[in-house]
C-alpha positions in Angstrom: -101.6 -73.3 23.0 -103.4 -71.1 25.7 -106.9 -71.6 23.6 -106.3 -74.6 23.1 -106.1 -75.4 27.0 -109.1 -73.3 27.5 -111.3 -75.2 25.0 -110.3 -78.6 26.3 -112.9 -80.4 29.4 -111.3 -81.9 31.5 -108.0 -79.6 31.8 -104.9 -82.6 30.6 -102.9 -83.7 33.6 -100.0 -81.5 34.0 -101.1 -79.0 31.6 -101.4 -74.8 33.2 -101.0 -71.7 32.1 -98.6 -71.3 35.3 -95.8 -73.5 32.9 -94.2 -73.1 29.7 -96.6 -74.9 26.9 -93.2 -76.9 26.3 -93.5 -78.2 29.4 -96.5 -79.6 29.3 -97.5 -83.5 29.3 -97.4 -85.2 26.3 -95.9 -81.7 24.1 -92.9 -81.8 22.8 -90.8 -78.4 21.1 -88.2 -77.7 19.0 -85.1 -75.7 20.0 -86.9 -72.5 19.2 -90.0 -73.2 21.7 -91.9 -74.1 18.7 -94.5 -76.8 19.1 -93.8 -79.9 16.9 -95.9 -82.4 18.9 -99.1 -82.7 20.9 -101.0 -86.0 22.0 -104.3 -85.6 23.7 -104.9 -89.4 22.4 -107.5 -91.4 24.5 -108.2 -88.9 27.4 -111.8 -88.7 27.1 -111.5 -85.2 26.3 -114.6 -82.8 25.1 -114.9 -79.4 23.7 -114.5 -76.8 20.1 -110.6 -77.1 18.5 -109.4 -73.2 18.3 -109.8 -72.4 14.5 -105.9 -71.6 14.5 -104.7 -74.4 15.9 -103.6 -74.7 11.9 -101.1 -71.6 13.2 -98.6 -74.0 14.8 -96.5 -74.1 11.5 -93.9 -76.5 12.9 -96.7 -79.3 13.7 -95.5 -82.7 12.9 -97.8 -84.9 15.0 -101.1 -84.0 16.0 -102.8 -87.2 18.0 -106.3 -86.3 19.2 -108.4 -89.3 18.7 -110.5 -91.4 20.9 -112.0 -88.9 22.6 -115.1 -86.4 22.4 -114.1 -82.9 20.2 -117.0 -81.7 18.8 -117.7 -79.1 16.2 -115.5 -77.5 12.9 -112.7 -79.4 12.3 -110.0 -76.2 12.1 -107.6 -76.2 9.1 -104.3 -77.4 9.0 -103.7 -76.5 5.2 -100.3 -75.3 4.1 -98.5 -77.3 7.2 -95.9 -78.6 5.6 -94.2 -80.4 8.4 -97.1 -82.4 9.6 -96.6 -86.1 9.1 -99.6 -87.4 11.1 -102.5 -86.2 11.7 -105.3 -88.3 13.9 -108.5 -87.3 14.7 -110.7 -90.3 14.9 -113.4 -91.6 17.0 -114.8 -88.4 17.8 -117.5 -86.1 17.3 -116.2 -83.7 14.5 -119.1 -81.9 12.6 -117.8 -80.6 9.7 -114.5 -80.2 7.3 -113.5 -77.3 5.9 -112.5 -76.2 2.5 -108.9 -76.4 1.4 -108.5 -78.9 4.4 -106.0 -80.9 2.6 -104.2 -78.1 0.7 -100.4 -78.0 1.3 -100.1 -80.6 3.9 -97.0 -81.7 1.3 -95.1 -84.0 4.1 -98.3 -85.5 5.4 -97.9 -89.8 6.2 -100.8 -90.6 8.3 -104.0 -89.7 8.2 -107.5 -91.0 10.2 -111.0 -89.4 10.4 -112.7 -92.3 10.7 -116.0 -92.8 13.0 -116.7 -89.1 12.6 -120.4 -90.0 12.8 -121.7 -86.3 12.9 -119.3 -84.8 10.3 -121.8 -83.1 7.5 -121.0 -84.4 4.1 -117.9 -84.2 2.5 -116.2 -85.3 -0.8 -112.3 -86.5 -1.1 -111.1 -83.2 -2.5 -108.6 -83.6 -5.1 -105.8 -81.6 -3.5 -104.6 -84.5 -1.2 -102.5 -85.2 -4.4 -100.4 -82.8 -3.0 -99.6 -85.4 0.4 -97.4 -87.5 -2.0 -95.9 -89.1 1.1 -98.8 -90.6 2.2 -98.7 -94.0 3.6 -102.3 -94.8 5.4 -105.8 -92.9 5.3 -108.1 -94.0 7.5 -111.8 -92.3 7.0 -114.1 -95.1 7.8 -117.7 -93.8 8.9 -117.1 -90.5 8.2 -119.9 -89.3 5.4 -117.8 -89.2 2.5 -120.5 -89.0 -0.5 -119.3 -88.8 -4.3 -116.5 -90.5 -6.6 -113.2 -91.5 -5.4 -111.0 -89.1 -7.3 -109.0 -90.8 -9.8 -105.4 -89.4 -7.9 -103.8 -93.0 -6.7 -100.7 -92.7 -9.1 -99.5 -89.6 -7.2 -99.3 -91.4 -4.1 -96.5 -93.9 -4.5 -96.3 -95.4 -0.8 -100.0 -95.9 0.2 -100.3 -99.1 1.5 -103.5 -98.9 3.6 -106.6 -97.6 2.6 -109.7 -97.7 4.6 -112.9 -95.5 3.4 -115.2 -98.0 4.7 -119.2 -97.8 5.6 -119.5 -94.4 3.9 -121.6 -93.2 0.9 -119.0 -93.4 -2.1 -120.4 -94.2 -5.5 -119.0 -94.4 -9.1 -116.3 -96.6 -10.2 -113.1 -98.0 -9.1 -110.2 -95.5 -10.3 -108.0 -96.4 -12.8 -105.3 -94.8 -10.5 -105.4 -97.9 -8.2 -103.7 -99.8 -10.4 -100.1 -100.4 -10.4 -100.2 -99.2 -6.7 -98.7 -100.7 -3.9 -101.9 -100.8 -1.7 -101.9 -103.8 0.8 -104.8 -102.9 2.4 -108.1 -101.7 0.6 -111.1 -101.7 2.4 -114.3 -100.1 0.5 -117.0 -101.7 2.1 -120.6 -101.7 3.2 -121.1 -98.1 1.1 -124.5 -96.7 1.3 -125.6 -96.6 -2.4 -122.7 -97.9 -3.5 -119.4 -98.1 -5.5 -120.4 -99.5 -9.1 -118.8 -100.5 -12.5 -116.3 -103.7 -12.9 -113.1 -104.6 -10.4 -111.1 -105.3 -13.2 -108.5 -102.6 -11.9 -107.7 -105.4 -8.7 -105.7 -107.3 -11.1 -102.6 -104.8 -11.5 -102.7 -104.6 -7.7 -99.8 -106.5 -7.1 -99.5 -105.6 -3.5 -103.1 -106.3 -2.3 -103.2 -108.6 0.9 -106.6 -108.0 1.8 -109.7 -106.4 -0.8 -112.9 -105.9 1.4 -115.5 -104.5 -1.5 -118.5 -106.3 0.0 -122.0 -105.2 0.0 -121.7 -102.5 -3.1 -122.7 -102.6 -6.4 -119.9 -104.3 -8.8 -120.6 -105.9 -11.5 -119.0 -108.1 -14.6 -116.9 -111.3 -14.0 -114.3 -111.8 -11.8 -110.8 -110.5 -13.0 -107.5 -112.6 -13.2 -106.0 -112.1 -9.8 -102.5 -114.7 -10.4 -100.4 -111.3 -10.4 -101.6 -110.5 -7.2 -99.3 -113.2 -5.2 -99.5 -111.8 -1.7 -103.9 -111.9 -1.6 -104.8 -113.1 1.6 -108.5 -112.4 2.1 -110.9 -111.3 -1.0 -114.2 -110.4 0.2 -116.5 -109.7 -2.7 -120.4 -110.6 -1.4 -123.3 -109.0 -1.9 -122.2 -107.6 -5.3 -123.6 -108.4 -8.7 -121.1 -110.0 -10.4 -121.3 -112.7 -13.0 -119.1 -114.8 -15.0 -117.2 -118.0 -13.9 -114.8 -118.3 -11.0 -112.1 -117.7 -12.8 -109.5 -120.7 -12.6 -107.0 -118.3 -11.6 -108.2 -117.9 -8.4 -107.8 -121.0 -7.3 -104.1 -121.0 -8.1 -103.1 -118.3 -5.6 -101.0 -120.4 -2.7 -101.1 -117.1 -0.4 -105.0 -117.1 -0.3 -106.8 -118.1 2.9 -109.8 -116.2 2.8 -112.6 -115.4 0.2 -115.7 -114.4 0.4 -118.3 -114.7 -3.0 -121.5 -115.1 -1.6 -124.9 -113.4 -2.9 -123.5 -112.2 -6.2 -124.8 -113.7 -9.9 -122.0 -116.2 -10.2 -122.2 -118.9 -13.0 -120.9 -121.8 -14.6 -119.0 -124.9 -12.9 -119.3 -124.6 -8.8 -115.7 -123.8 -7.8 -113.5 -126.4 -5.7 -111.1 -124.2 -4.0 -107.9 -126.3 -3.1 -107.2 -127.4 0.3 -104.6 -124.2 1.6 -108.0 -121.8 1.5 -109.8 -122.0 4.4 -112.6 -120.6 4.0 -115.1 -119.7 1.2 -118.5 -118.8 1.0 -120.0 -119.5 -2.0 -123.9 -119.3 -1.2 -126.9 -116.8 -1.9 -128.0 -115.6 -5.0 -125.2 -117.0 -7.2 -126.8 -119.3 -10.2 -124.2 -121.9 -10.7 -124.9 -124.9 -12.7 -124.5 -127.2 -10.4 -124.6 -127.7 -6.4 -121.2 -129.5 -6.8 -118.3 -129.2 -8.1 -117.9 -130.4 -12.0 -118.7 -129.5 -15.3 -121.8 -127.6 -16.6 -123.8 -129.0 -19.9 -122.2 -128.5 -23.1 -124.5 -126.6 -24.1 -124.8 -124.5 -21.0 -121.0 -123.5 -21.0 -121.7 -122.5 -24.9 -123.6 -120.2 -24.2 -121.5 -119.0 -21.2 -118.9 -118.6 -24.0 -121.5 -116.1 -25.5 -122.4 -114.4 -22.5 -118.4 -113.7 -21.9 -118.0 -112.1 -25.1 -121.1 -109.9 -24.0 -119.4 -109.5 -20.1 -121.8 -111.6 -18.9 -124.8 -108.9 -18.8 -126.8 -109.1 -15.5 -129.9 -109.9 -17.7 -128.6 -112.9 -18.6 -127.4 -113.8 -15.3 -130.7 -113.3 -13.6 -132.2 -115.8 -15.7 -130.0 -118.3 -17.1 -130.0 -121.1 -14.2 -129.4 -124.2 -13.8 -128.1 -126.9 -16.3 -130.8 -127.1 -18.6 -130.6 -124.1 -21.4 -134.5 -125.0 -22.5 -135.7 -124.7 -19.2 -136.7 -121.3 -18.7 -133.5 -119.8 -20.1 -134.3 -115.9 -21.6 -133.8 -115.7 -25.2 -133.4 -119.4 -25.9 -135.5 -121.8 -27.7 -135.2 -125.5 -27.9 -136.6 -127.9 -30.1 -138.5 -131.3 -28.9 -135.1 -133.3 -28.1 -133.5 -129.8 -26.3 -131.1 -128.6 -28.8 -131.3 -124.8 -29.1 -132.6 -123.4 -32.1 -132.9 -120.3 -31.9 -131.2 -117.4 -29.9 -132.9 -114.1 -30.0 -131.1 -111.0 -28.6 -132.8 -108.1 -30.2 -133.1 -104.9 -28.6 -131.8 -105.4 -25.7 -128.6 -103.0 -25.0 -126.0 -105.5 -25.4 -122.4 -104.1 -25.4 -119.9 -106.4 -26.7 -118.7 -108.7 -29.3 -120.3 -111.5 -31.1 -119.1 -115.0 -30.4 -118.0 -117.9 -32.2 -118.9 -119.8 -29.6 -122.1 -119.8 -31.6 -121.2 -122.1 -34.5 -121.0 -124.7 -31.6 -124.4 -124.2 -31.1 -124.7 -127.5 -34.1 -128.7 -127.2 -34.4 -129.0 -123.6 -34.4 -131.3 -121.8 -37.1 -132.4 -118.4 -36.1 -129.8 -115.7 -34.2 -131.4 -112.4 -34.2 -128.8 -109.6 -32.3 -130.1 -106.6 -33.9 -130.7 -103.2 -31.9 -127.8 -103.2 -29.4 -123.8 -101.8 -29.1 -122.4 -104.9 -30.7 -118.2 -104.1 -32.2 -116.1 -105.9 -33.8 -116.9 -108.3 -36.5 -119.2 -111.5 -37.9 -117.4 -114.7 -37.6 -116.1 -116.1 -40.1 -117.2 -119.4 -38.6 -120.8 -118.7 -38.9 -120.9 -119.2 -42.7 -120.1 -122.6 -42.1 -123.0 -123.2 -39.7 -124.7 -125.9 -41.8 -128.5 -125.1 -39.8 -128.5 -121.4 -40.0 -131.5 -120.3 -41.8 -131.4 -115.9 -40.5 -129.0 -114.1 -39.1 -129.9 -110.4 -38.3 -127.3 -108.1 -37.2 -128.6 -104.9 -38.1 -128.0 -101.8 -36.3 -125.0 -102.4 -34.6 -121.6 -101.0 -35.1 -119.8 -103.9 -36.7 -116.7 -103.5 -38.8 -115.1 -105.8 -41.4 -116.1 -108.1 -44.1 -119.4 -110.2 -44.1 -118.7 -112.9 -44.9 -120.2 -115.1 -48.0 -122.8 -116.7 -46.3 -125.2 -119.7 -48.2 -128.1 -118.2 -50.2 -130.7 -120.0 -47.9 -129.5 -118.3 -45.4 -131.5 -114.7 -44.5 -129.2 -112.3 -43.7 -129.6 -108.4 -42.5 -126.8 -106.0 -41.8 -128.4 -102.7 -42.5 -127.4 -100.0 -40.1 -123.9 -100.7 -39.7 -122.2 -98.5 -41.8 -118.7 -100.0 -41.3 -119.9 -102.9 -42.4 -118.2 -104.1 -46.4 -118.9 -106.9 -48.7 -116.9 -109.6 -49.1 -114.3 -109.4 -52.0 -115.5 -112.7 -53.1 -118.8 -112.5 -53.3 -119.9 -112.7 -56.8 -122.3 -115.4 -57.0 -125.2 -113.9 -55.4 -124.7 -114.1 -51.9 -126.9 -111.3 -50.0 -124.9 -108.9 -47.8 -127.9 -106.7 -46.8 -128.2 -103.7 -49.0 -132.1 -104.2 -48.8 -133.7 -100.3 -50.3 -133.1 -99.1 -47.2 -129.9 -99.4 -46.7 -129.2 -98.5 -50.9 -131.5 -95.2 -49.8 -129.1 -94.5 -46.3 -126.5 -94.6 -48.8 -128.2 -92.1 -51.4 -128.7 -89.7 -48.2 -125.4 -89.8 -47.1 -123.4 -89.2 -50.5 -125.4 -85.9 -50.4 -124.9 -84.8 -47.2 -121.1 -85.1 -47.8 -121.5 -83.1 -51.1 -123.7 -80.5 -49.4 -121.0 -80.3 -46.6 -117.7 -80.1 -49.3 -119.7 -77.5 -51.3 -119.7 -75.7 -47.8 -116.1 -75.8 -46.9 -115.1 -74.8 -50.4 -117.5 -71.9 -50.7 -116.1 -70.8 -46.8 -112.2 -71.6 -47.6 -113.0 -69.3 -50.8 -114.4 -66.5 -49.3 -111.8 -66.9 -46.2 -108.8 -66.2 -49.4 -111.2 -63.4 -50.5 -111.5 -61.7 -47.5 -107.2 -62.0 -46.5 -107.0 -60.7 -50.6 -108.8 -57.5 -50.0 -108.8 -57.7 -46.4 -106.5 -57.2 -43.2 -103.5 -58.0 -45.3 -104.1 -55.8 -48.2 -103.1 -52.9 -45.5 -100.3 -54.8 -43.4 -100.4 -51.2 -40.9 -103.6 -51.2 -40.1 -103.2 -52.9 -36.7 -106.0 -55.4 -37.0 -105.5 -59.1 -36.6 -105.0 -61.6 -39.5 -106.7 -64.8 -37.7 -105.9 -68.3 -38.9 -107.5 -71.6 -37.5 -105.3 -74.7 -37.3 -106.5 -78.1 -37.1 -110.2 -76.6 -36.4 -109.1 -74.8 -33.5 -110.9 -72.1 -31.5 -108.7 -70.3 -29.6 -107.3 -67.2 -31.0 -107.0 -64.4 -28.6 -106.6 -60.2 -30.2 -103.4 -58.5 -28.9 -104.8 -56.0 -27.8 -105.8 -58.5 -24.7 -102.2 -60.1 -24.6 -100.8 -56.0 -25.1 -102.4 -55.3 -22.0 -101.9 -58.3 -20.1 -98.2 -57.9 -20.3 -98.2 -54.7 -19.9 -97.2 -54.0 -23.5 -94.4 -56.6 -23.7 -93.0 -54.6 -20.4 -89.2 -55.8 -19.9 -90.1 -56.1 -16.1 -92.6 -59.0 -17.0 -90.3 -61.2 -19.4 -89.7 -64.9 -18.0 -86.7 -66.2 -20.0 -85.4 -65.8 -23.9 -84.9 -68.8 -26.5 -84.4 -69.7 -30.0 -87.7 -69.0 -30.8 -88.2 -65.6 -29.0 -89.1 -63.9 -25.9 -91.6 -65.4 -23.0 -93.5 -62.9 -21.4 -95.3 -63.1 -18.1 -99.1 -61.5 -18.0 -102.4 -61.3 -16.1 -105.5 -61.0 -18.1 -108.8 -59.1 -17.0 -109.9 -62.0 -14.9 -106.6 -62.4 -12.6 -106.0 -65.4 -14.8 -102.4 -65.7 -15.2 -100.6 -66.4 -17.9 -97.5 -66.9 -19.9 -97.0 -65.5 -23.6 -94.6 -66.9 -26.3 -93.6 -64.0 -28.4 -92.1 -65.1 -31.9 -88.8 -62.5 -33.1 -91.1 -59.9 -34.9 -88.0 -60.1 -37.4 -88.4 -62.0 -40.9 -90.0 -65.3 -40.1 -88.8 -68.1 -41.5 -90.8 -70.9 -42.9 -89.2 -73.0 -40.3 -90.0 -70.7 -37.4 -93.9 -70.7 -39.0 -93.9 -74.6 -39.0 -92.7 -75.0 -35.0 -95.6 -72.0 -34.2 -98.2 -73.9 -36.4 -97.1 -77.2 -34.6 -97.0 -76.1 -31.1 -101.3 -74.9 -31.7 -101.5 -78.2 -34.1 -100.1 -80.5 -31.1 -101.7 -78.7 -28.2 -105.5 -78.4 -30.0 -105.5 -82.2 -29.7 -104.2 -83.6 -26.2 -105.0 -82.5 -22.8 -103.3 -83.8 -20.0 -102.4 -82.6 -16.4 -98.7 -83.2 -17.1 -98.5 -81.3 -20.3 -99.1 -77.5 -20.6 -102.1 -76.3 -21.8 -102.3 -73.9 -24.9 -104.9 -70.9 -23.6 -104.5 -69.5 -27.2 -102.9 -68.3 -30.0 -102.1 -65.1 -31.7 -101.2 -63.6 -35.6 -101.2 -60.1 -36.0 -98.9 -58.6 -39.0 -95.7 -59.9 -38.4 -95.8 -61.4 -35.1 -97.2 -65.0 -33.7 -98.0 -65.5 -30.7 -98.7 -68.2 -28.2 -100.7 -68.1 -24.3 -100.0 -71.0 -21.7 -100.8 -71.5 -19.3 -98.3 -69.7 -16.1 -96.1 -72.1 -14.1 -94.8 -70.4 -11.5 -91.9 -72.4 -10.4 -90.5 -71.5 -14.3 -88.4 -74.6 -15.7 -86.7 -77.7 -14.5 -83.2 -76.1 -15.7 -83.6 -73.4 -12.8 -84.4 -75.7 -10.1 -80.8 -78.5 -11.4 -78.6 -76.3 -12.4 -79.0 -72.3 -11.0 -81.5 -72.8 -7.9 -79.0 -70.5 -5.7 -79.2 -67.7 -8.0 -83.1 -67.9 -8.0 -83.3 -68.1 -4.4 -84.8 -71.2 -4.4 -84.3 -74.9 -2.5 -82.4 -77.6 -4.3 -84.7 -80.5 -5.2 -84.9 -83.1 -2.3 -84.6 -86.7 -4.5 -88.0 -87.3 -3.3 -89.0 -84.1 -5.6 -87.0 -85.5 -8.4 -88.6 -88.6 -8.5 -91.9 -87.4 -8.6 -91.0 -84.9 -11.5 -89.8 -87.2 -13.5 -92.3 -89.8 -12.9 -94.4 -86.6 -13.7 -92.6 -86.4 -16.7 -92.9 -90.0 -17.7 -96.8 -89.6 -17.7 -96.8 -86.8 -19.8 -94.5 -88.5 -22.5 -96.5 -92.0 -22.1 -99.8 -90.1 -22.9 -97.9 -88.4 -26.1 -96.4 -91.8 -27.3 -99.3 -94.1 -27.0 -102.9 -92.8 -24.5 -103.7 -89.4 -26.7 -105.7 -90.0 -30.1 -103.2 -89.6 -32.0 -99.5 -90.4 -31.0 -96.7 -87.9 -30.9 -93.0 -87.8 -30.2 -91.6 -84.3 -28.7 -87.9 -84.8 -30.2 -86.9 -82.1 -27.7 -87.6 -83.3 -24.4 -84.6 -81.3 -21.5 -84.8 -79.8 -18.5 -85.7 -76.2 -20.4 -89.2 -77.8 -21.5 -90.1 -79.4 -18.2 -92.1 -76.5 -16.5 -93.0 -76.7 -12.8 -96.2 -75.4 -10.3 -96.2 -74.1 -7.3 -96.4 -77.7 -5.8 -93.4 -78.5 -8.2 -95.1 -80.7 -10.4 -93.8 -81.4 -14.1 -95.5 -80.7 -16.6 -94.0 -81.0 -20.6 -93.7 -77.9 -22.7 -92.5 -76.7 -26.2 -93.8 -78.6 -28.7 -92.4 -76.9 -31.8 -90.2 -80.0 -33.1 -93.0 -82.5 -32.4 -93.4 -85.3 -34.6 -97.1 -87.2 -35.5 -96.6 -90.8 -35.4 -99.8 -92.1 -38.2 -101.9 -94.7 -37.0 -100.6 -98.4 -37.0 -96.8 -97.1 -37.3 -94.7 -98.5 -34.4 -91.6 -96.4 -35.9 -91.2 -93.2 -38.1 -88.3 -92.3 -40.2 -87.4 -88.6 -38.8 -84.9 -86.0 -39.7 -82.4 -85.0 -37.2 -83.9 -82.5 -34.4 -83.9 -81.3 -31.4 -80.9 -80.3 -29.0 -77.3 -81.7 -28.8 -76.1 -83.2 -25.2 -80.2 -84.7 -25.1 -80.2 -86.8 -28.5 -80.0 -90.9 -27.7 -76.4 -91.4 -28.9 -77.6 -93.7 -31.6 -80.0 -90.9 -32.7 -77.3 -88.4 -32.8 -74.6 -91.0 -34.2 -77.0 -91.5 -37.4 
């Protein structure tokens, strides 16, 4: 507290060195002379922060804006009382690494108009301030991504990182939150990518995103029944004005100016009161009312396409022959012919095209297109050629008219109709019958491989490693294509040669070790009983490295490695230090540790939720864990959850929405109808 009144210009009233720092103006203590609380708010103050200010470990409220402070701002990381924290409007230079590590009980935060701070990014370890409620860093030289770490923050209702130089997309994070206030505007270069994420905001009251770079339509806003202003300008986003948007009774303000809006001008009913609609935007009309029939076909197209800015820049106005990209009309201005090749399309194609009555030619080939040809196109009396080729369609094809020209080649997915057997052409032009040729003998040149390598892998563990079981050296075995075998002579010395002193806990599968590799990397070894093996015991080890090989996820335990080496099998995790979820419930006084606060509990088992969401349904391929208990919930230093043990896991194939199982897992954690059966 001393430096800190020798760094400050002008001295504070009633601060001097001839008092107690507890009585000074405007600080508070606690019963033990320790400061909790200083505000030096709006004194007009100058001068360098001490760089351990961060020192005062029983900080709660730190108010130093609106004044002058110049230079590093010092750390506060690891204060874990601090609950607010302002530093805005003044003349902060820089941030410094770890800033935002530890400050666990943090509420309130504000850096905003920090003009002269160098460059900084959002770090990733404000996940840790799960208590947030408001951050505030408005003109403040944040550059880069905003992390995608909105889900660990369950009470953030205002978020202001206006007039700053973020870029990259929305994250999928925000949605589901309960932000009320988002302001992102007015960024340098630009956020980017869709907005699509605003519709699961069901909180939102106000969304200022103007002058960026968004782009696509317009998302369906009716969930969000609180939106009060929704100021989108100076984007580039296309599509119709959704109908939706029109419908929400709490909207007064919106703002959709000098974007590449189409289709039907919007009436907005009488409750909004006010709308800007002008600038770029290309609708059909200067008035409300519907567009030309064929003018919203082919907004049906662009929609399944969503609405590509080319087209948008182009297709004005109500009259699709005049000047309209792509199109061509005949003499009485019905469109004939719609030509989209090579031109990076990413989308689906539409059936809004069979309304197209007089069309003859549609050429799509070149571009990203998914999905399937419509059925409906075969019965498109004036086709004449359709060319779809090198796409990535799936499906049938189906039986199109023989005067119709059709190409498919380079879409492999692609399959002939069942039913065609009178002639119909599906595309297998001598190219395509020659792709075909190539690609049957590149799969028989690639099984040849694996059989000769699977054959010589049996040699090898015939005459081998395990023709001399003593000989100490390691019999490796990849699962599921897996990489990650580790020798034991690395996991010998990283636990100290299975030291008793470094063992973490005991189960039914073995004994956990704790160990420390070369690199200071910590880690956490599962050690099989070295007894006879059962076939049962092999099948959990095989499915733990099986399971673990395939998902990733920051609330599920990560498999370093694996181990086989004579008779034992082995498995490295990562090392949670807080050990398992059964400690912290059930024996936290013997560990020496805190009972969870209910705040802590929530948050694992939200954690915890995540974790089992991405197994069920998110990961490639869905699992179920059929042993999920406190004992298999493993926690960080920061008491986050992650899920472990996945020796009873189950694969769910793809398309099943239930599996027959056989009994497993652990009694007093079955569902009671599971157990019952």
């Amino acid at each position: 507290m001393s430096k800190l009144l020798d760094a400050l210009s002008p001295t504070p009233s009633n601060w001097s060195n001839t008092k107690h720092y507890c009585d000074w103006k405007n600080v508070i203590c606690d019963s033990t002379l320790r400061v909790t609380s200083i505000n030096l708010s709006y004194q007009s103050l100058s001068g360098t922060l001490p760089s351990d200010l961060g020192t005062l470990t029983q900080l709660t409220y730190l108010l130093l804006q609106r004044n002058f402070f110049s230079g590093p701002i010092p750390s506060f990381a690891n204060l874990t009382s601090l609950q607010v924290l302002r530093l805005d409007t003044n003349n902060f230079t820089s941030i410094p690494n770890g800033f935002f590590q530890g400050l666990t009980s943090l509420q309130f935060l504000t850096l905003s108009r920090n003009y002269q701070l160098a460059p900084w990014t959002i770090p990733t370890e404000l996940s840790q301030s799960t208590s947030l409620t408001t951050f505030y860093s408005s003109n403040s030289n944040i550059f880069g991504s905003l992390p995608d770490i909105f889900d660990y923050f369950p009470v953030l209702r205002d978020l202001q990182l206006s007039e700053n130089n973020l870029t990259g997309p929305l994250p999928k994070s925000f949605g589901g939150s309960k932000i009320v206030l988002l302001w992102l505007e007015n960024q340098s270069n630009g956020l980017s990518g869709n907005i699509d994420v605003l519709s699961s905001m069901t909180k939102l009251y106000q969304a200022v995103l103007f002058k960026n770079q968004f782009t696509g339509p317009i998302p369906d806003l009716s969930n969000c029944t609180d939106l009060f202003d929704l100021q989108i300008r100076d984007n580039q986003l296309t599509g119709l004005v959704p109908d939706s948007l029109m419908s929400i009774p709490t909207l007064k303000n919106i703002s959709l100016d000098n974007n590449m809006l189409q289709g039907p001008y919007p009436k907005f009913p009488s409750f909004v009161t006010h709308v800007t609609l002008n600038g770029i935007n290309t609708f059909c009309n200067n008035i409300p009312g519907p567009c030309d029939p064929q003018v919203t076909i082919l907004l049906e197209v662009a929609a399944a396409l969503g609405y590509p800015i080319k087209l948008a820049i182009s297709w004005k106005g109500n009259n699709v022959c005049d000047g309209w990209t792509f199109i061509m009309c005949d003499s009485v201005g019905k469109v004939i012919t719609v030509n989209f090749t090579k031109q990076g399309f990413v989308g689906m194609i539409s059936p809004a095209f069979t309304k197209l009555t007089s069309l003859r030619n549609l050429y799509l080939s070149d571009n990203n297109l998914t999905g399937s040809i419509p059925d409906a196109l075969a019965n498109l009396t004036t086709l004449q050629a359709l060319d779809v080729s090198n796409n990535n369609l799936t499906g049938l094809i189906p039986k199109f008219a023989s005067t119709v020209t059709l190409t498919t080649i380079g879409n492999p997915l692609l399959s002939s109709s069942p039913s065609d057997s009178n002639g119909t052409r599906t595309g297998l032009s001598a190219g395509m019958i020659a792709g075909i040729v190539i690609a049957v003998v590149i799969l028989v040149v690639v099984v040849l491989f694996v059989w000769i390598k699977c054959y010589v892998g049996r040699r090898h563990n015939k005459f081998g490693t395990e023709g001399n079981p003593n000989n100490g050296k390691e019999v490796f075995k990849n699962i599921d294509g897996s990489n990650v075998m580790i020798s034991i002579e690395v996991i010998r010395q990283a636990t100290n040669i299975f030291s008793e002193d470094n063992i973490l806990g005991r189960g039914g599968f073995g004994v956990v070790y704790k160990g420390e590799l070369h690199d200071g990397t910590k880690i956490a070894v599962k050690r099989m009983k070295s007894v006879a093996v059962s076939s049962k015991e092999i099948k959990q080890f095989d499915a733990e490295i099986a399971v673990l090989t395939k998902v990733r996820h920051r609330h599920l335990v990560a498999l370093l490695g694996y181990c086989l080496n004579d008779n034992e099998r082995l498995l490295v995790f990562e090392y949670m230090p807080q050990g398992t979820l059964t400690q912290h419930l059930f024996h936290w006084g013997e560990n020496g540790c805190s009972p969870l606060t209910w705040k802590e509990r929530i948050i694992i088992a939200l954690d915890v939720a995540r974790g089992v969401e991405y197994l069920h349904s998110l990961a490639q391929q869905s699992f179920i864990h059929r042993d999920l208990k406190p004992s298999n919930i493993l926690l960080g230093n920061d008491r986050r959850a992650k899920v472990a043990d996945f020796g009873l896991v189950k694969n769910v194939p793809d398309g099943k929405y239930s599996v027959e199982t056989q009994l497993a897992g652990t009694y007093g954690y079955f569902a009671p109808e599971y157990a019952g059966n």
